[in-house]
C-alpha positions in Angstrom: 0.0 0.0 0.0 1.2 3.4 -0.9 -0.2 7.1 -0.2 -0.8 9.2 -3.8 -1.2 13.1 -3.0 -2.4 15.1 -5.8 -2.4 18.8 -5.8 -4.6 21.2 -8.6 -5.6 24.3 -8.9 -9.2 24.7 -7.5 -10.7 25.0 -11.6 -9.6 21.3 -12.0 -11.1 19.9 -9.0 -13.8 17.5 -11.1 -11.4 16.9 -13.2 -9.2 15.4 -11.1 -12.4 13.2 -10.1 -13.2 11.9 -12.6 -9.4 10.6 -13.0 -9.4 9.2 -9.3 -12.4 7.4 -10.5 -11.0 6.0 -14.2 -8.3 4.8 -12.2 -10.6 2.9 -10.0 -9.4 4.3 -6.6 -12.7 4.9 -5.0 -11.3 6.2 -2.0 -10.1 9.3 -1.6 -9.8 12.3 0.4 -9.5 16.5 -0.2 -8.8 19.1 1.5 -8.6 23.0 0.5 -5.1 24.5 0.4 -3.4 27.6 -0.7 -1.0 27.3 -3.2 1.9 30.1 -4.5 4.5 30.7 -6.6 7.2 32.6 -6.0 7.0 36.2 -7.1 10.3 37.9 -9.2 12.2 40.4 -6.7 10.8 43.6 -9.2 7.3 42.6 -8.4 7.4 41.7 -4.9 8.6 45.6 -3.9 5.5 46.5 -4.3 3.2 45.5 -1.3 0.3 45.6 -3.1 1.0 42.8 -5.3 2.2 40.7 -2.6 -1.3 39.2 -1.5 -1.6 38.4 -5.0 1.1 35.2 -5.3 -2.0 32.3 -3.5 -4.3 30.7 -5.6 -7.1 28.5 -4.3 -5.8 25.1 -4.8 -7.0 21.4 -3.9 -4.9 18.4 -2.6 -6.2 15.0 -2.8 -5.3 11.7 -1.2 -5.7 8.0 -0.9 -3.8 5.2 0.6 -4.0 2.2 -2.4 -1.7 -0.1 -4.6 1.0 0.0 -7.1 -1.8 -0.6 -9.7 -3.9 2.0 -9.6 -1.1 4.1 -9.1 0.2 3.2 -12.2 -2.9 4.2 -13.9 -3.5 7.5 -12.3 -0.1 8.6 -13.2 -0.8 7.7 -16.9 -4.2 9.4 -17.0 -2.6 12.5 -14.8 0.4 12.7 -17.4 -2.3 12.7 -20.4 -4.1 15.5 -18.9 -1.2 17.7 -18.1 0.3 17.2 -22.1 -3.5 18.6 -23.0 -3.5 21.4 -21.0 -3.4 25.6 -21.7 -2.9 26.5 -19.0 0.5 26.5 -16.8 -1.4 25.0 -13.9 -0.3 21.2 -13.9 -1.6 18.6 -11.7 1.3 17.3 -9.1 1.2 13.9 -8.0 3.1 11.8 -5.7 4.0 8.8 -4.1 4.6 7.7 -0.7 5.6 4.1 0.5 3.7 3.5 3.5 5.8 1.5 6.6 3.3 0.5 8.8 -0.5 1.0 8.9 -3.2 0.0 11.1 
């Protein structure tokens, strides 16, 4: 068993899904997050842009096998190479220990 965390950009939330689900991992949890980017030295003198560098963002996780791993990844990597955007979704892969 292995933990997969995802992380999107709030706009892709059903997107992601709908992956979770072709992948058949049918368990899963999300959470809101924050997510930023740094901001170039020029811009970040000004204090007003400085709120400006979060964007709402989701992570997603489940605990599953090598598997359906496997097949997220592919359908993850086939929806980033289709994207317009610069806002990729970020996976990956933890080996779990122990569990209970």
């Amino acid at each position: 068993m292995k933990l997969v965390i995802v992380t999107s950009v709030e706009a892709f939330q059903k997107d992601v899904l709908k992956i979770f689900k072709k992948a058949n991992i049918e368990n899963l949890s999300a959470t809101e997050i924050k997510g930023f980017k740094n901001i170039p030295s020029e811009i970040s003198s000004n204090w007003f842009s400085a709120g400006k560098s979060a964007n709402e963002s989701t992570m997603f996780f489940s605990f599953t096998d090598d598997k359906h791993i496997d097949d997220l990844f592919n359908l993850m990597q086939e929806f980033n190479n289709n994207l317009e955007t610069n806002n990729p979704l970020k996976t990956v892969v933890v080996p779990i220990e122990k569990s209970l």
